[in-house]
C-alpha positions as CSV (number, residue, x, y, z in Angstrom):
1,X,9.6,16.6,-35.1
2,X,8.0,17.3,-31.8
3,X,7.6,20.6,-30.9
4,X,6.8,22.0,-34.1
5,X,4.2,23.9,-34.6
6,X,3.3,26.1,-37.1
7,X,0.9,28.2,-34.8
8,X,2.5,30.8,-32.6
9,X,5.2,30.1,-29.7
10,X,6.1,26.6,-28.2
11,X,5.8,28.2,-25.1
12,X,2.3,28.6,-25.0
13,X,1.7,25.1,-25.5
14,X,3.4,24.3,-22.1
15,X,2.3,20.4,-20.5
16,X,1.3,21.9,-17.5
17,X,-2.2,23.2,-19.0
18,X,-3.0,20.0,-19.6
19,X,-2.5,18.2,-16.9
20,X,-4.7,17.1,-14.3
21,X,-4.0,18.5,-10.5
22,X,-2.8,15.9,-8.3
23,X,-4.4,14.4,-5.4
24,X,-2.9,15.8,-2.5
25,X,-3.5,19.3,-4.2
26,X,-7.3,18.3,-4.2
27,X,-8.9,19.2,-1.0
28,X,-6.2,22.1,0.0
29,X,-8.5,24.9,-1.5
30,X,-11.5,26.2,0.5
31,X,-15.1,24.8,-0.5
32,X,-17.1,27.2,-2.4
33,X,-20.4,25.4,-2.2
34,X,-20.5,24.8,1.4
35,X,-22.9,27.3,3.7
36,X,-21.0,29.4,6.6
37,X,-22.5,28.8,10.1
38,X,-25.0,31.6,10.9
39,X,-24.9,33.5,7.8
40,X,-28.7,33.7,7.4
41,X,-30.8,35.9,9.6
42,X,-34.6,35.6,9.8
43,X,-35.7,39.0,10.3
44,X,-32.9,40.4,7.1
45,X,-35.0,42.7,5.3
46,X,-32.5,42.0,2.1
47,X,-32.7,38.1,1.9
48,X,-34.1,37.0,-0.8
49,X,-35.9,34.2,0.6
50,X,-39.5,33.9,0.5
51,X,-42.3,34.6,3.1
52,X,-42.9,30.8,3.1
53,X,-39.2,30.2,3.7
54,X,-39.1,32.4,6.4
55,X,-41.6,31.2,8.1
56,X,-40.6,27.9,8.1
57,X,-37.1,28.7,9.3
58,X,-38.6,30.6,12.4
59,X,-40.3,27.3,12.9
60,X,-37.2,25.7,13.0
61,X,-35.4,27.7,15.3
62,X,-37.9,28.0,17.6
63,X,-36.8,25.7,20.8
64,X,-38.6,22.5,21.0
65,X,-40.5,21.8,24.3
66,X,-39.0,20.4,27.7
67,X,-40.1,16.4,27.7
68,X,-41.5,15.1,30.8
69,X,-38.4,13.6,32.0
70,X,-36.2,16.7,31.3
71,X,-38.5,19.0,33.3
72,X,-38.6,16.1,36.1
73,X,-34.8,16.0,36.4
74,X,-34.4,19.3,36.7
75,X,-36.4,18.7,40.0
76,X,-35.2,16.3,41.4
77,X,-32.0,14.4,39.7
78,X,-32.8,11.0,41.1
79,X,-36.8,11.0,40.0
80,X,-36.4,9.9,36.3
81,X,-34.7,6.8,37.6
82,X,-37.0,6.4,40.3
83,X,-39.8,6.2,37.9
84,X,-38.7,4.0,35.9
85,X,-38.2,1.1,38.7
86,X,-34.3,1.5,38.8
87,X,-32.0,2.5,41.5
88,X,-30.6,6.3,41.1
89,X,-26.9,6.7,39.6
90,X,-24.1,7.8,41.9
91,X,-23.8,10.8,39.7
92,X,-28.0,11.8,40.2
93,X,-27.3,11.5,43.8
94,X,-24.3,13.8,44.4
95,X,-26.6,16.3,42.5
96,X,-29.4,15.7,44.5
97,X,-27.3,16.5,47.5
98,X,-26.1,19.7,46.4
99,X,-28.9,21.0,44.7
100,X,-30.5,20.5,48.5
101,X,-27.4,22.7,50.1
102,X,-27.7,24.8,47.6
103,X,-31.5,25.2,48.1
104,X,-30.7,25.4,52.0
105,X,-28.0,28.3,51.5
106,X,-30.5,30.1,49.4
107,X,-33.4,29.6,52.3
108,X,-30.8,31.0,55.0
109,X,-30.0,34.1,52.7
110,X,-33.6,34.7,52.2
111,X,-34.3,34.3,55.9
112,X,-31.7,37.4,56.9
């Protein structure tokens, strides 16, 4: 006698309410919980966020200083292997070389 039921229509009582999704259906749908890039900005008037909060985040985006060796490099490519007792890569010296035609280009057009 299945499929007898003395409460309403059969066809409410349809299998498919009951069933567990299947695995490849899982991760199709978008994630609810998960934060969109950007969506906070510090200086919102609306957020809800706190003044400690806040200030803390502006800590965080603030850029952290240049190291020693990243300021050095931008000087001279070849110096932060120079300092540390090893012979330049090929790639440092092609961009000490053009950084010193560049430098030279930029001497002749201030010289005009």
């Amino acid at each position: 006698m299945s499929g007898n039921s003395n409460v309403g229509n059969s066809q409410v009582y349809e299998a498919g309410d009951q069933r567990n999704a299947k695995s490849s259906e899982l991760g199709s749908e978008s994630r609810f919980h998960e934060g969109v890039a950007n969506s906070h900005h510090n200086n919102d008037p609306k957020d809800n966020r706190s003044l400690v909060n806040r200030a803390a985040a502006e800590r965080q985006s603030s850029d952290p200083p240049e190291s020693l060796e990243t300021s050095l490099h931008k000087k001279d490519p070849t110096l932060p292997a120079k300092m540390h007792g090893n012979e330049p890569s090929r790639g440092a010296k092609i961009d000490a070389e053009l950084q010193a035609e560049d430098e030279a280009m930029l001497n002749k057009k201030n010289q005009k």
